[in-house]
N, C-alpha and C positions, 0 to 999 in steps of 0.2 A: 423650351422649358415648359413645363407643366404649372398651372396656376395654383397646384397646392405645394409649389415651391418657395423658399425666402430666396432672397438676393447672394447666399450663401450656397445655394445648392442642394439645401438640405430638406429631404421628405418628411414630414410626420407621417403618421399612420391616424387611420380616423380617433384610435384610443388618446393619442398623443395630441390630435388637434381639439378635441373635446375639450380634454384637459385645458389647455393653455386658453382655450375660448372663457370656460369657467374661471380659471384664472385673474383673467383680465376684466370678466363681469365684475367681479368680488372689487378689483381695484379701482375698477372705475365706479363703485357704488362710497369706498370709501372717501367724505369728504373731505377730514382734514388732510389729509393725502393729496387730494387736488389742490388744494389751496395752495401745500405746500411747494408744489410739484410748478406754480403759475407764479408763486411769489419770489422774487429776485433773492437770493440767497446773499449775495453782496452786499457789504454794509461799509459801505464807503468812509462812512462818519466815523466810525468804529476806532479805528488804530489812530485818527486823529486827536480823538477824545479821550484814548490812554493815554496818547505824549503830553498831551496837556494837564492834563492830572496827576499826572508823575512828575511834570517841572514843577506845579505848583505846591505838589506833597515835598518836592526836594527844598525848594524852597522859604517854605514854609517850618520844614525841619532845618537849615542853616538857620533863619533868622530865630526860630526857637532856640537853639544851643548857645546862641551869639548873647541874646538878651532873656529878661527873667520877664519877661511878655507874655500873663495869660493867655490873654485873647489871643493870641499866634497860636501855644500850645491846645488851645481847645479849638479854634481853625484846623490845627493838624488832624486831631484826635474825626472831628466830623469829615474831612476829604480823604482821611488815610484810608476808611471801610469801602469807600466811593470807587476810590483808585482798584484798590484789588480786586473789587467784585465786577468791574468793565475788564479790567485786565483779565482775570479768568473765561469770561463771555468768550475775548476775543479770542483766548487758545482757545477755546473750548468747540467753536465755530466752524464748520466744514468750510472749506473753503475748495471752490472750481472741481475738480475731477475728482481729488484726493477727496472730497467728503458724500460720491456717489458710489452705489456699489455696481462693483462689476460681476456682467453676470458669469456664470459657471462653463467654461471651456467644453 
């Protein structure tokens, strides 16, 4: 095998290896791109910290219906925005392969 081949088998031409050399200058100049590319995408904490804000909204919504408890109802009204906007994070989140792109066949 020739050294201007990949592990694929596959030749560039010098037009085509130019290119992809430029390419990957351009990527590797951009930083936030590295960053992102070095920092662990997994957020462990994450869907722990929705269950738990969702029992405490659920719960905080019984004991609000059950009794005429300000302080419960304005408890709710501050963790209810808290809850949905980690719960959206967490769909929102790439997660493992499914939030990398594949490249083009």
């Amino acid at each position: 095998m020739d050294s201007r081949n990949d592990p694929d088998g596959v030749t560039l031409s010098p037009h085509e290896r130019l290119a992809l050399w430029g390419i990957e200058a351009g990527l590797r100049q951009d930083r936030r791109l590295g960053r992102r590319m070095r920092r662990p995408t997994a957020r462990p904490w994450l869907p722990l910290s929705v269950a738990a804000l969702t029992c405490a909204s659920l719960v905080l919504l019984v004991i609000g219906i059950l009794s005429d408890d300000t302080a419960v109802l304005w408890s709710l009204v501050a963790l209810w925005p808290a809850t949905v906007l980690v719960s959206f994070r967490m769909v929102r989140r790439p997660t493992g392969a499914e939030g990398r792109t594949r490249p083009c066949p």
